[in-house]
Backbone of each chain as nested JSON, in Angstrom:
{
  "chains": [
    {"id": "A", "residues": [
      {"number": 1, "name": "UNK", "atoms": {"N": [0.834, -1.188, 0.0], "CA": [0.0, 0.0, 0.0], "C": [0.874, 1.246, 0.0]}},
      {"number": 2, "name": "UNK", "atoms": {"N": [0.006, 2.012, -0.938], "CA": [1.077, 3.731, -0.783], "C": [0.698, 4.64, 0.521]}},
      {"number": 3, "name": "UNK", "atoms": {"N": [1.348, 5.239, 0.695], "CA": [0.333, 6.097, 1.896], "C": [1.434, 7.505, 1.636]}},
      {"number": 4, "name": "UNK", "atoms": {"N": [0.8, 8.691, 1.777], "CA": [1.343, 9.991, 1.553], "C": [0.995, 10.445, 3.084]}},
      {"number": 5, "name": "UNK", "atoms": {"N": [1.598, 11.487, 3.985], "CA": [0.999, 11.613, 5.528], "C": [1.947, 12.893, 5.787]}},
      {"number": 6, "name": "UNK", "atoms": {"N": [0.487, 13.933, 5.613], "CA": [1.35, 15.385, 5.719], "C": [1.019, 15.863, 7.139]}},
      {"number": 7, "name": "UNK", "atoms": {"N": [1.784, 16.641, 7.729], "CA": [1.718, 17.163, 8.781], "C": [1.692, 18.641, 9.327]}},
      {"number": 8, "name": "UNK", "atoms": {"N": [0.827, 18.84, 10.183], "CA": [0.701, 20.255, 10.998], "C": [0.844, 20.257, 12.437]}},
      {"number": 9, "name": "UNK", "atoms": {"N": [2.162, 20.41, 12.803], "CA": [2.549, 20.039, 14.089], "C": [3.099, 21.01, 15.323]}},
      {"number": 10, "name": "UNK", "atoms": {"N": [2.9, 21.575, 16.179], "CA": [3.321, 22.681, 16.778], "C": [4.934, 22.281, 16.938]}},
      {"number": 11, "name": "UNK", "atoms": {"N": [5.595, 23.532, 17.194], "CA": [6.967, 23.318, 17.132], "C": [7.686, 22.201, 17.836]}},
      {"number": 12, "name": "UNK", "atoms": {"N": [7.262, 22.377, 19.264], "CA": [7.886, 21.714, 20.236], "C": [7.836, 20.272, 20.157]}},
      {"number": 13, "name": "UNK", "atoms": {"N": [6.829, 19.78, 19.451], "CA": [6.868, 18.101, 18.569], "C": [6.821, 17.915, 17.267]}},
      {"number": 14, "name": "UNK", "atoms": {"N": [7.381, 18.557, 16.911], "CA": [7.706, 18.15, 15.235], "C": [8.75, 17.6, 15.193]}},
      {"number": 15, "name": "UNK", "atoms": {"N": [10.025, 17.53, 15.545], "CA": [10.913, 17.01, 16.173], "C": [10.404, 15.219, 15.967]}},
      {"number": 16, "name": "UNK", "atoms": {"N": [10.194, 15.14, 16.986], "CA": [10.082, 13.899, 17.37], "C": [8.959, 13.617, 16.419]}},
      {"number": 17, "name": "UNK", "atoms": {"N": [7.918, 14.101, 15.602], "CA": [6.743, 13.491, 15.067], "C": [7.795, 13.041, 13.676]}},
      {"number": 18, "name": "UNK", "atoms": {"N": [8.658, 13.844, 13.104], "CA": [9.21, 13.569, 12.323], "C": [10.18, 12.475, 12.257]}},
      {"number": 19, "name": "UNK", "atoms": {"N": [11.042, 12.198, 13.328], "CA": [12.175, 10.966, 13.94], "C": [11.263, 9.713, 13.68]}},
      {"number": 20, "name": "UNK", "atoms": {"N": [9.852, 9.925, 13.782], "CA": [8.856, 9.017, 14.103], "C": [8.409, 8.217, 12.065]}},
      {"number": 21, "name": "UNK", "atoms": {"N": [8.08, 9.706, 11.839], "CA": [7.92, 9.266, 10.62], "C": [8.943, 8.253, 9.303]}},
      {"number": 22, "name": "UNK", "atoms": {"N": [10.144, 8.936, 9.937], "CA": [11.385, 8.447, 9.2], "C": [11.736, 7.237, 9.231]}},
      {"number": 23, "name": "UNK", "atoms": {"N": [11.003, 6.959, 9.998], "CA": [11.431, 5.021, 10.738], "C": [10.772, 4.215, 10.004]}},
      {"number": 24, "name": "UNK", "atoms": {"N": [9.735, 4.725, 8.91], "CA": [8.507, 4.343, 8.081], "C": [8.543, 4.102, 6.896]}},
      {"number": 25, "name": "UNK", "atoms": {"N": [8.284, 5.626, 6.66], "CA": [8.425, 6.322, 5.194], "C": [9.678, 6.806, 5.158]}},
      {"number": 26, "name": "UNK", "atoms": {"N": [9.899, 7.75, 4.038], "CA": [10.634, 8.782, 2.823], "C": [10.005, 10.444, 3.127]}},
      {"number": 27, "name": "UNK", "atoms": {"N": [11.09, 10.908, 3.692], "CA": [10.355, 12.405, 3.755], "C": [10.706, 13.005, 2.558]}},
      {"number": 28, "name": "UNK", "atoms": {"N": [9.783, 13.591, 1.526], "CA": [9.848, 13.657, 0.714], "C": [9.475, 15.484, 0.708]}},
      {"number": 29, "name": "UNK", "atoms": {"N": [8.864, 15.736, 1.32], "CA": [8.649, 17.731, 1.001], "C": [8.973, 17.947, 2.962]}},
      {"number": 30, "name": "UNK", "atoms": {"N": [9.098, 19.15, 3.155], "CA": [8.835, 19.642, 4.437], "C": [7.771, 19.065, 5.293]}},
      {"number": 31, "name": "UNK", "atoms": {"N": [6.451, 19.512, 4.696], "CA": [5.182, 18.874, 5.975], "C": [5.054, 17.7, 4.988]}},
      {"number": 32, "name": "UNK", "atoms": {"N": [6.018, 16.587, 3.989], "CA": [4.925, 15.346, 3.931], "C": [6.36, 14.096, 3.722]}},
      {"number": 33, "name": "UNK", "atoms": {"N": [5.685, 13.242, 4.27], "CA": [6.407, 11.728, 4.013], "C": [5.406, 10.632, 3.199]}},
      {"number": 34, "name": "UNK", "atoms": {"N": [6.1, 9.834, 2.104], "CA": [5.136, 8.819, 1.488], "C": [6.147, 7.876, 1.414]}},
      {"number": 35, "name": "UNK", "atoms": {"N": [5.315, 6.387, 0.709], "CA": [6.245, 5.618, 0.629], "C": [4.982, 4.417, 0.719]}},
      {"number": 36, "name": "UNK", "atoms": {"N": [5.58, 3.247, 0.131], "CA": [4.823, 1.917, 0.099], "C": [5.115, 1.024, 2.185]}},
      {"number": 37, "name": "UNK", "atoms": {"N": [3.811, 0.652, 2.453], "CA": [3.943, 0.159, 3.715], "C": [2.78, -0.631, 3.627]}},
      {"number": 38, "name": "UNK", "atoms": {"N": [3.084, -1.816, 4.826], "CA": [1.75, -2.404, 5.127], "C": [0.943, -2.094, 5.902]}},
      {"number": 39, "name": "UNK", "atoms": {"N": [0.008, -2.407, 6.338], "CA": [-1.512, -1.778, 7.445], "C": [-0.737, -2.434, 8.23]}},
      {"number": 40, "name": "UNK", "atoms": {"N": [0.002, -3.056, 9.021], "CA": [0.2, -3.32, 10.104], "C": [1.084, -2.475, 10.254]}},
      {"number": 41, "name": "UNK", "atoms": {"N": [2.027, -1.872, 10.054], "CA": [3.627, -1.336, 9.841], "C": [2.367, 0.12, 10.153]}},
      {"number": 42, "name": "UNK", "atoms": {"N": [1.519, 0.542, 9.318], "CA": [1.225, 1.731, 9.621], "C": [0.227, 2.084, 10.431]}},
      {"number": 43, "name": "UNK", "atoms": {"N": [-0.655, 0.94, 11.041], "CA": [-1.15, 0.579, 12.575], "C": [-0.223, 1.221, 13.309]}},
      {"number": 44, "name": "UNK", "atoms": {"N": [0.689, 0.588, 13.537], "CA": [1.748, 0.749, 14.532], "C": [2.555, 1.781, 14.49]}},
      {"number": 45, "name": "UNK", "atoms": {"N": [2.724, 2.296, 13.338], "CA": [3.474, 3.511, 13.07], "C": [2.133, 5.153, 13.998]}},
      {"number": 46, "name": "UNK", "atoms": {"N": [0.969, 4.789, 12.944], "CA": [-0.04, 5.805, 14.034], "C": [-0.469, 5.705, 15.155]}},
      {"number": 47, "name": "UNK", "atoms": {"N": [-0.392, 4.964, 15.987], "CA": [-0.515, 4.615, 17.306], "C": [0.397, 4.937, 18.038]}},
      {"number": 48, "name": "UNK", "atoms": {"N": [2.026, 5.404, 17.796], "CA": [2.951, 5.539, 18.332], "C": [2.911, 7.074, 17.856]}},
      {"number": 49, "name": "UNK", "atoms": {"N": [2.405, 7.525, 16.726], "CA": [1.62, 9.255, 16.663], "C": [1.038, 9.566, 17.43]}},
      {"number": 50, "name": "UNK", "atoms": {"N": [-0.169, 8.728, 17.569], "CA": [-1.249, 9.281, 18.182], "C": [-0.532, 9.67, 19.644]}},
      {"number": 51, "name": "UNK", "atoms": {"N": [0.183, 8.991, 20.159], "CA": [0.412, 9.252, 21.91], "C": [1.633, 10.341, 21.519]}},
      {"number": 52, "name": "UNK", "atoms": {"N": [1.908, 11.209, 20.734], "CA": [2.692, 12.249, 20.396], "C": [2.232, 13.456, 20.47]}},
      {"number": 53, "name": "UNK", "atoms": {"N": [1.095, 13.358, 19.569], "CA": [0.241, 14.312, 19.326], "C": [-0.616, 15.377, 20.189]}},
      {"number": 54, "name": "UNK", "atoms": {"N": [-1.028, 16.713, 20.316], "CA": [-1.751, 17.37, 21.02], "C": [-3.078, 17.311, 20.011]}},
      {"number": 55, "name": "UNK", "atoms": {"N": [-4.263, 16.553, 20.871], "CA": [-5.396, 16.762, 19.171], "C": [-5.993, 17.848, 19.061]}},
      {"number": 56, "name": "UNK", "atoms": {"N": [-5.889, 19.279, 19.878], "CA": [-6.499, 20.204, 19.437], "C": [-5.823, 21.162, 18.866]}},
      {"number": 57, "name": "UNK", "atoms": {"N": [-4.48, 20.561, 18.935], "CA": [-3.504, 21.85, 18.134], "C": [-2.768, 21.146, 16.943]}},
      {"number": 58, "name": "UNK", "atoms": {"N": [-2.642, 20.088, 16.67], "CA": [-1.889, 18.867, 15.362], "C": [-2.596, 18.286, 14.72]}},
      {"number": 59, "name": "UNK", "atoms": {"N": [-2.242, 18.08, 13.732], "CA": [-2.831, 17.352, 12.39], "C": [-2.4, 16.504, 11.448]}},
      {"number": 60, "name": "UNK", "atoms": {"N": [-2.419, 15.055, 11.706], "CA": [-1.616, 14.283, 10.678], "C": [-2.896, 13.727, 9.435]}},
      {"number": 61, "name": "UNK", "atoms": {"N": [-2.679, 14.262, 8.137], "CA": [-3.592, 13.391, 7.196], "C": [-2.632, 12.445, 6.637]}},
      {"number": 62, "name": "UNK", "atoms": {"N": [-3.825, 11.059, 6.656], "CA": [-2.955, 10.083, 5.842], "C": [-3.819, 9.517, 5.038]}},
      {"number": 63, "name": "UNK", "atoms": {"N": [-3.007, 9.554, 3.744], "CA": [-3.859, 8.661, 2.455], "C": [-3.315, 7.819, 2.107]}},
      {"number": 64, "name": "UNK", "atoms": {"N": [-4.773, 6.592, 1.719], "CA": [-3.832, 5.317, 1.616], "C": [-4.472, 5.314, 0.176]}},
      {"number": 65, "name": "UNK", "atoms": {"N": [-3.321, 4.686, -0.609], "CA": [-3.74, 4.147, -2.201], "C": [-3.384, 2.457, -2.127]}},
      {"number": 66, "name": "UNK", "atoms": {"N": [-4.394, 1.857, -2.095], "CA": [-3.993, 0.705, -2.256], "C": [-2.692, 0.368, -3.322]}},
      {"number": 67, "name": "UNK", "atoms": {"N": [-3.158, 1.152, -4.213], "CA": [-2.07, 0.27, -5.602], "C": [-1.391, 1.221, -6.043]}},
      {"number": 68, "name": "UNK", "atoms": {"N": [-0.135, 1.078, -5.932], "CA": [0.705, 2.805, -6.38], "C": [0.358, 3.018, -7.607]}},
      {"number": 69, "name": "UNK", "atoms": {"N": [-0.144, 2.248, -8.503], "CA": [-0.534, 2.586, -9.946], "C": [-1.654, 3.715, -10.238]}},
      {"number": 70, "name": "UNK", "atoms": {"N": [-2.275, 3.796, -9.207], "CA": [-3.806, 4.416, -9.333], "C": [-3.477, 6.004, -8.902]}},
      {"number": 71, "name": "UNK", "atoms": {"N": [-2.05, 6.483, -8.2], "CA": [-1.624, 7.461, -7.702], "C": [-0.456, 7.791, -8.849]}},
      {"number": 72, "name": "UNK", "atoms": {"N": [-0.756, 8.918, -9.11], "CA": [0.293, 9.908, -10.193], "C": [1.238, 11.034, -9.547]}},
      {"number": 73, "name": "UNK", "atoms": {"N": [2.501, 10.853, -9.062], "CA": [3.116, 12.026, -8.765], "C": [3.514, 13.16, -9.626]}},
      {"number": 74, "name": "UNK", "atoms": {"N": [3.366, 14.237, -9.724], "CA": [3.843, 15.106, -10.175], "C": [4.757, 16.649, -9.786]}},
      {"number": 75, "name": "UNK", "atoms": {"N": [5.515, 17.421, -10.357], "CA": [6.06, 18.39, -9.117], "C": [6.628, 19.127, -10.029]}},
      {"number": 76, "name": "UNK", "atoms": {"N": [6.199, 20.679, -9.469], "CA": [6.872, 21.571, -9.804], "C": [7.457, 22.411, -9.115]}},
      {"number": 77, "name": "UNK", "atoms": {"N": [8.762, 22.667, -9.32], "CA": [10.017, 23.194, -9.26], "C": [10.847, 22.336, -8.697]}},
      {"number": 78, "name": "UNK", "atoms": {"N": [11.385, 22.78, -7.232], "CA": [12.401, 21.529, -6.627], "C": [12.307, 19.973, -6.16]}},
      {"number": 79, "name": "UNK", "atoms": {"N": [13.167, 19.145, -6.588], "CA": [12.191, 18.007, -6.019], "C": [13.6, 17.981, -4.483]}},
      {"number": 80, "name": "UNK", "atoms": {"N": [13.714, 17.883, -3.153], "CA": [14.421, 17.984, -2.723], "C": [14.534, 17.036, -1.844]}},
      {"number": 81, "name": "UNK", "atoms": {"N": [15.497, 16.591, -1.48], "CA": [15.764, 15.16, -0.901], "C": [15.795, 14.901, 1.089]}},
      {"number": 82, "name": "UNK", "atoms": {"N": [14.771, 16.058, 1.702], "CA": [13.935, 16.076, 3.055], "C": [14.944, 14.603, 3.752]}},
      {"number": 83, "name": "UNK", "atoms": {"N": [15.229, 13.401, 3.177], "CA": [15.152, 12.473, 3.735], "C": [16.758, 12.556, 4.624]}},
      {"number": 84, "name": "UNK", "atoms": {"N": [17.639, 13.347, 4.181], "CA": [18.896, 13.369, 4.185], "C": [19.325, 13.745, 5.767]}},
      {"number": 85, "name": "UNK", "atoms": {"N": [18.042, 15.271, 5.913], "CA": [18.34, 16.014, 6.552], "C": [18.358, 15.46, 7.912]}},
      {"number": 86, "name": "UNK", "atoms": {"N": [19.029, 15.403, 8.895], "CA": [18.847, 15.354, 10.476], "C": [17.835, 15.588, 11.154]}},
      {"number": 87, "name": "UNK", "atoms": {"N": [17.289, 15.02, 12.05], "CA": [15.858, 15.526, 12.694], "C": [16.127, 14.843, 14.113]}}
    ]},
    {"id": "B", "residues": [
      {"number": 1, "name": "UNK", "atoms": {"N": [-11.453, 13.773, -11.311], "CA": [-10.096, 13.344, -10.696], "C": [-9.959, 14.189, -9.348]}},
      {"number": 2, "name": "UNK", "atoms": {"N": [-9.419, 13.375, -8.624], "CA": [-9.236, 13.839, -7.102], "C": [-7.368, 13.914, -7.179]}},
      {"number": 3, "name": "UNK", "atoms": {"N": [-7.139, 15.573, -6.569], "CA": [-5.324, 15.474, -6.393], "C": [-5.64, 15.803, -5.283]}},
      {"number": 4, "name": "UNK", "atoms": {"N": [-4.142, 15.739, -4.385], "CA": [-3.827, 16.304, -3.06], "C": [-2.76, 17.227, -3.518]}},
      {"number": 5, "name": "UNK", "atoms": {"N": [-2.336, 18.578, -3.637], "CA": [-1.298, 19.196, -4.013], "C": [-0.366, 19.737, -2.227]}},
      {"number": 6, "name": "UNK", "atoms": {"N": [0.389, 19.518, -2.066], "CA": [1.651, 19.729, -1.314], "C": [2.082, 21.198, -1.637]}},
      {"number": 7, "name": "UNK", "atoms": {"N": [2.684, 21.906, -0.773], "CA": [3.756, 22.789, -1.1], "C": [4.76, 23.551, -0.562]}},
      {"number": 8, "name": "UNK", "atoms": {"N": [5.944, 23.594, -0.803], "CA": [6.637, 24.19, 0.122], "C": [7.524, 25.637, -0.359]}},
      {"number": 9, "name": "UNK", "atoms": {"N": [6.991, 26.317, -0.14], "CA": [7.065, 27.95, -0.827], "C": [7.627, 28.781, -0.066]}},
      {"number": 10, "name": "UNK", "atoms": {"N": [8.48, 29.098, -0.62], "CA": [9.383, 30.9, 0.536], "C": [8.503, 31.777, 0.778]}},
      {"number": 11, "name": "UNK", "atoms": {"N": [8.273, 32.72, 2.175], "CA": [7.821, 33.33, 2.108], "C": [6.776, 34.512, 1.63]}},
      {"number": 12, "name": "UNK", "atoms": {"N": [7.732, 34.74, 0.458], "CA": [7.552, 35.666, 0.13], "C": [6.048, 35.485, -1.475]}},
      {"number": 13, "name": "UNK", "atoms": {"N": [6.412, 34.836, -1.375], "CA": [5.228, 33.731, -2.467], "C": [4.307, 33.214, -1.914]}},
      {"number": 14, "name": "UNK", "atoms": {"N": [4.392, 32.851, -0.368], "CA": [3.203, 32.0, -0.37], "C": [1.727, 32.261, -0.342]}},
      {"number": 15, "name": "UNK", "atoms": {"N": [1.952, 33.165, 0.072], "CA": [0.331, 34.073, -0.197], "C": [-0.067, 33.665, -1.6]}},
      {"number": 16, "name": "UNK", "atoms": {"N": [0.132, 34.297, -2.215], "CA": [0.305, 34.286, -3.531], "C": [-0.244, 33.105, -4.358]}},
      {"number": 17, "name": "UNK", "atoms": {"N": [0.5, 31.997, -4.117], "CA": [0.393, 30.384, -4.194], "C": [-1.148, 29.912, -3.696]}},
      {"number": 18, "name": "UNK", "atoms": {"N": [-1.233, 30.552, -2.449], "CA": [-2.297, 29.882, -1.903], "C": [-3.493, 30.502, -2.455]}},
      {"number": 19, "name": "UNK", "atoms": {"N": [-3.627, 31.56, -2.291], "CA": [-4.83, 32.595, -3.415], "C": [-5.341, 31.91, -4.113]}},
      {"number": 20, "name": "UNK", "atoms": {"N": [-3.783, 31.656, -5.272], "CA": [-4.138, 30.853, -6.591], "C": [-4.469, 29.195, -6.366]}},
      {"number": 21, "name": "UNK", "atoms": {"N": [-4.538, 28.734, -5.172], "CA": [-4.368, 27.065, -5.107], "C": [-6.159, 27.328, -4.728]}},
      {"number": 22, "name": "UNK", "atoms": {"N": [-6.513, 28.308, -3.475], "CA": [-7.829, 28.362, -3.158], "C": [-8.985, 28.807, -4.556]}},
      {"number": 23, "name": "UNK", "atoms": {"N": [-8.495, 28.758, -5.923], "CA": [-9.985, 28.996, -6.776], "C": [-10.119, 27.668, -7.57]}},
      {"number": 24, "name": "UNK", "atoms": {"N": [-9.175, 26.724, -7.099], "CA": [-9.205, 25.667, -7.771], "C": [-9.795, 24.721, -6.713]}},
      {"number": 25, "name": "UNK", "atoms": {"N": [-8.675, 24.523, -5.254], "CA": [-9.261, 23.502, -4.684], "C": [-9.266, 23.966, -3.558]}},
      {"number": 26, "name": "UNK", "atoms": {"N": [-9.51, 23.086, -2.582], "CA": [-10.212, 23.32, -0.661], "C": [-8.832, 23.023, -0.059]}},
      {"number": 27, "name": "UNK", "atoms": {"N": [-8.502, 23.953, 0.958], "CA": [-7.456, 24.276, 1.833], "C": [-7.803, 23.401, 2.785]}},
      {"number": 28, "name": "UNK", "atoms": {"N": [-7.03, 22.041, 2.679], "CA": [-7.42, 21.247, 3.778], "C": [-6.159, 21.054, 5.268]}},
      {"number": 29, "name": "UNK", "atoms": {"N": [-4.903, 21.648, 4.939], "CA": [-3.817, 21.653, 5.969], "C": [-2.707, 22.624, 5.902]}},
      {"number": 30, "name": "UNK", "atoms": {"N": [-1.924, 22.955, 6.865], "CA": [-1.437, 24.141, 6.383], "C": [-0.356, 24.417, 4.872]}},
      {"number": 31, "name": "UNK", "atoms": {"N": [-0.058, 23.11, 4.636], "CA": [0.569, 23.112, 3.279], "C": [0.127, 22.373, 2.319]}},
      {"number": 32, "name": "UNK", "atoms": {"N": [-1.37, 21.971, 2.528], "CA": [-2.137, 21.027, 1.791], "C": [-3.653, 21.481, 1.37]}},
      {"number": 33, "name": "UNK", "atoms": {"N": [-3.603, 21.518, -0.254], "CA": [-5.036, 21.421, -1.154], "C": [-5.488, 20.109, -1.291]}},
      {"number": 34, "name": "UNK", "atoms": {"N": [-6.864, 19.433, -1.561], "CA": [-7.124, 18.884, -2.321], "C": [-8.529, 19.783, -2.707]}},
      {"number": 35, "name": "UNK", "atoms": {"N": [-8.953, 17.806, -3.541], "CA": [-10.16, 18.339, -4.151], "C": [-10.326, 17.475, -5.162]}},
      {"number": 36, "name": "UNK", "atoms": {"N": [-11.711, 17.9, -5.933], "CA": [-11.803, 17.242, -6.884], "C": [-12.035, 18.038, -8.273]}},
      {"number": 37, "name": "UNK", "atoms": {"N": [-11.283, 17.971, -9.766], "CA": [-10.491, 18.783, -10.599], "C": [-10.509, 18.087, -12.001]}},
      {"number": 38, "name": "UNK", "atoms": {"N": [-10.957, 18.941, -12.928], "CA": [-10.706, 18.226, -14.654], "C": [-9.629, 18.652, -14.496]}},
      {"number": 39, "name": "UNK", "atoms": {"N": [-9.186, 17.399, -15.778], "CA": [-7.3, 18.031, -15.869], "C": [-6.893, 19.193, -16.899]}},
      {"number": 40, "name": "UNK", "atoms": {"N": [-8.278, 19.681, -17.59], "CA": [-8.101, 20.795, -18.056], "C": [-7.694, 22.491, -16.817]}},
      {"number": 41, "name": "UNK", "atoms": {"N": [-8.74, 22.309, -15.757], "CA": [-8.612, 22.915, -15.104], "C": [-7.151, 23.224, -14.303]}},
      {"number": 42, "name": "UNK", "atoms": {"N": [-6.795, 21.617, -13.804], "CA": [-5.658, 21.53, -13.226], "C": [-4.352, 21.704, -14.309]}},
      {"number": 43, "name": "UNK", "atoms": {"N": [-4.56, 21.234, -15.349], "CA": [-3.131, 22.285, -16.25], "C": [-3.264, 23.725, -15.944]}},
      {"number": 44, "name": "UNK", "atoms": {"N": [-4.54, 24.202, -16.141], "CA": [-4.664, 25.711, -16.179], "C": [-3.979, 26.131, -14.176]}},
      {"number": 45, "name": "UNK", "atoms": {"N": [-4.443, 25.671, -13.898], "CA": [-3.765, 26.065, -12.09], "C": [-2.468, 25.856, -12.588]}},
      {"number": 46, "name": "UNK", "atoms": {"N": [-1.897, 24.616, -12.531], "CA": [-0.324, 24.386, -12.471], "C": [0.477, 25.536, -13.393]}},
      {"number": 47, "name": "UNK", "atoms": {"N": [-0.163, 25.852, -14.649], "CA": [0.646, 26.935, -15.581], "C": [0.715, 28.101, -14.685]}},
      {"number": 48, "name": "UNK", "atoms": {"N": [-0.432, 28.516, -14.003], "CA": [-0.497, 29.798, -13.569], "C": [0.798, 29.973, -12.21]}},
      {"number": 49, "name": "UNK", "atoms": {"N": [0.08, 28.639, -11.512], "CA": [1.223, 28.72, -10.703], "C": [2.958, 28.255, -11.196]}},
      {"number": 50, "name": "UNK", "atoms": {"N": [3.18, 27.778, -11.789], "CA": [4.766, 27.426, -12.411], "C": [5.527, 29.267, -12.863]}},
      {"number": 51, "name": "UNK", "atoms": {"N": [4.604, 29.879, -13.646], "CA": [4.88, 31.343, -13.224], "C": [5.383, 32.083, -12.062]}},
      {"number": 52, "name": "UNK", "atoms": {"N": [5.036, 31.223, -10.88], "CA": [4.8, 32.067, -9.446], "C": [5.929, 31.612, -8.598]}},
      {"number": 53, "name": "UNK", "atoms": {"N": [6.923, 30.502, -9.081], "CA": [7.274, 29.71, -8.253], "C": [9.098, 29.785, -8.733]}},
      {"number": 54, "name": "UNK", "atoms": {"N": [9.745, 30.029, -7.591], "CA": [11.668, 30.322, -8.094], "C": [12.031, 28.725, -7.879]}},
      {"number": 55, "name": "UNK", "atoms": {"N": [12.061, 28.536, -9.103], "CA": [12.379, 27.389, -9.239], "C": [13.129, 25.97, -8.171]}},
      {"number": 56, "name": "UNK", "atoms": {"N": [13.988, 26.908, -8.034], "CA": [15.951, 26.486, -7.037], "C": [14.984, 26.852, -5.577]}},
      {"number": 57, "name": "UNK", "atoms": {"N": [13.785, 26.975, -5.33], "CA": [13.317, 27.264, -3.491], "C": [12.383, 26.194, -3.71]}},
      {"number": 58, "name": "UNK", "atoms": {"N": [11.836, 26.534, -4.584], "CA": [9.919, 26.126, -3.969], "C": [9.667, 24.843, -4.75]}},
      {"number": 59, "name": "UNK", "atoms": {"N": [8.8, 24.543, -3.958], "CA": [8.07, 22.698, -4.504], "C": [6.75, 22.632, -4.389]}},
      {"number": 60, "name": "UNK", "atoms": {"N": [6.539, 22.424, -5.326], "CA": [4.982, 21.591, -5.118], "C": [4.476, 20.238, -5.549]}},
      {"number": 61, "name": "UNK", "atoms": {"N": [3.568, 19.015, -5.071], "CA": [3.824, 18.123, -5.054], "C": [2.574, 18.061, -5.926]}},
      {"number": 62, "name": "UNK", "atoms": {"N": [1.837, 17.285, -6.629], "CA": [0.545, 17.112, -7.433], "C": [0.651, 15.853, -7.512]}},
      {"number": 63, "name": "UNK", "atoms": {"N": [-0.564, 14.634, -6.621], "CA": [-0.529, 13.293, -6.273], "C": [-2.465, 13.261, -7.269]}},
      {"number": 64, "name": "UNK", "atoms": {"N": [-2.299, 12.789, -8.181], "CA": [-3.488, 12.557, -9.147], "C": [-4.054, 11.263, -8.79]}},
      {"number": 65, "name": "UNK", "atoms": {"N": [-5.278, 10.985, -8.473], "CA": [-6.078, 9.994, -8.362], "C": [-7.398, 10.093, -9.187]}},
      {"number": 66, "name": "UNK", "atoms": {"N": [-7.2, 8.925, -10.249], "CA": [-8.537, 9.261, -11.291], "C": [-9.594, 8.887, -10.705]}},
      {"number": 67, "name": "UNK", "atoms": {"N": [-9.556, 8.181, -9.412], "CA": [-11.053, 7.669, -9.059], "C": [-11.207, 7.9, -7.669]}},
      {"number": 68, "name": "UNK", "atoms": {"N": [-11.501, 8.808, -7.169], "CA": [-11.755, 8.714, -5.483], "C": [-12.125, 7.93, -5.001]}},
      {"number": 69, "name": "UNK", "atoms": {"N": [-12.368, 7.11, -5.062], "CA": [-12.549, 5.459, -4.495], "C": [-11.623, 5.116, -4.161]}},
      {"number": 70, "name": "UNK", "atoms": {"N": [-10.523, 5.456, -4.762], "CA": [-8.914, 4.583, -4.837], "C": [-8.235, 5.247, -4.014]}},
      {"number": 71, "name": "UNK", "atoms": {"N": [-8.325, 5.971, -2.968], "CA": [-7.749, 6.866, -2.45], "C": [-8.634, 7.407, -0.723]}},
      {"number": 72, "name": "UNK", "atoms": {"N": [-8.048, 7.21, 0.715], "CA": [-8.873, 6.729, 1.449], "C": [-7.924, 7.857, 2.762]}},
      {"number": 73, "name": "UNK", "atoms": {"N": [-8.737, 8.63, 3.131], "CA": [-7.902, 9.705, 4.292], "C": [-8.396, 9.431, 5.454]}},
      {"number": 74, "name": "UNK", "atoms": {"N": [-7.447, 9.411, 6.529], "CA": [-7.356, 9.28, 7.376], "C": [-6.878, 10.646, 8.088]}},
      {"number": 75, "name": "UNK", "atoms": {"N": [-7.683, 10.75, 9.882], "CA": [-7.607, 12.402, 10.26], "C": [-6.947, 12.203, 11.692]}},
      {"number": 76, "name": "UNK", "atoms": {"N": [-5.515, 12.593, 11.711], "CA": [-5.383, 12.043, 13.628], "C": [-4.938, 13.443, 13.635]}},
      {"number": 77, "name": "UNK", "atoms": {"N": [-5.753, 13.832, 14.89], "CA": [-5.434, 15.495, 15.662], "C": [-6.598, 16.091, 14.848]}},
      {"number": 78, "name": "UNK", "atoms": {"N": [-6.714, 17.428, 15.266], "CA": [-7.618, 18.337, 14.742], "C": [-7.793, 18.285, 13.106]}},
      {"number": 79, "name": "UNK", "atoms": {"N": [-9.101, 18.198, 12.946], "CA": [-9.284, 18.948, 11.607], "C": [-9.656, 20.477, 11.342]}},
      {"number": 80, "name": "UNK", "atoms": {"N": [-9.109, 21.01, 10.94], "CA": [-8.589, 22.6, 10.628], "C": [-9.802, 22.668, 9.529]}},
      {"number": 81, "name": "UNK", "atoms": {"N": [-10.417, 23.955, 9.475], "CA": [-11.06, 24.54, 8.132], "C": [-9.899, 25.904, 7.556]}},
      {"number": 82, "name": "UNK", "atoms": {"N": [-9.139, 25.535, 6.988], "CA": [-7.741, 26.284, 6.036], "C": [-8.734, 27.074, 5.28]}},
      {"number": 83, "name": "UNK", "atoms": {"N": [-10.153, 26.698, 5.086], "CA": [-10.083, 27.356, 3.538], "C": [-11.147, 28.498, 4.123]}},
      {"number": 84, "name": "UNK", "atoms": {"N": [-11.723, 29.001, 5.426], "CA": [-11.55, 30.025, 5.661], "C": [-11.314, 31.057, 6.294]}},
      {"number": 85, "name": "UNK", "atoms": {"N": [-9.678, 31.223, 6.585], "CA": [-8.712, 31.729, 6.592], "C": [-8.532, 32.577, 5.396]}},
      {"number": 86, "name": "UNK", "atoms": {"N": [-8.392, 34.01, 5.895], "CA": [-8.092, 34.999, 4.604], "C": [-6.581, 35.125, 4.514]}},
      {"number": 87, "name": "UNK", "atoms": {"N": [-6.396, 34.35, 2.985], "CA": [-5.228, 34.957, 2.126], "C": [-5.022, 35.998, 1.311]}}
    ]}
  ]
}
């Protein structure tokens, strides 16, 4: 399964929401990480969010595409490599 | 067709970006559109915006799904109404 999972996170845990994400996915822009995973892998991956999270001030959306075929990436201007960086 | 568009824009543009992202689609996170879009329409957004955008800074991501069926969101933490918020 594909899953794309952008984020709106107050400062003081983005940090760690991100350390979190990386263990998963591919950070691929600033607020988003995607990448092929299974429902269990990403069970477990949001459940270990969820107890991160403040829910009236954070926001994680996640979309799942079953079949990466059915999802088209496209991008304009930089494509930049998020995954490199330290967090 | 249903996209999710991403973006990560300098300052000084992003207003700008978002203006132009809000007559096309719904401001669903702080760096995230979707919606649902002919791809006539959505060339016409992307041209306007590829104008707007310094190449060597800014990104935007365009994830195309021809069938909203195929494509399944998930909401952990607040859901935000982005789209009204004046840009």
């Amino acid at each position: 399964m594909f899953v794309v999972v952008t984020y709106d996170v107050g400062e003081k845990r983005v940090n760690r929401v991100r350390k979190k994400l990386k263990m998963y996915l591919t950070w691929t822009q600033n607020s988003v990480f995607e990448g092929e995973i299974t429902e269990a892998k990403l069970k477990k991956c949001l459940a270990e969010l969820d107890a991160m999270l403040i829910k009236c001030e954070d926001s994680l959306y996640i979309y799942r595409v079953k079949n990466s075929n059915n999802i088209k990436k496209d991008i304009l201007g930089e494509l930049k490599n998020y995954d490199d960086l330290f967090v």
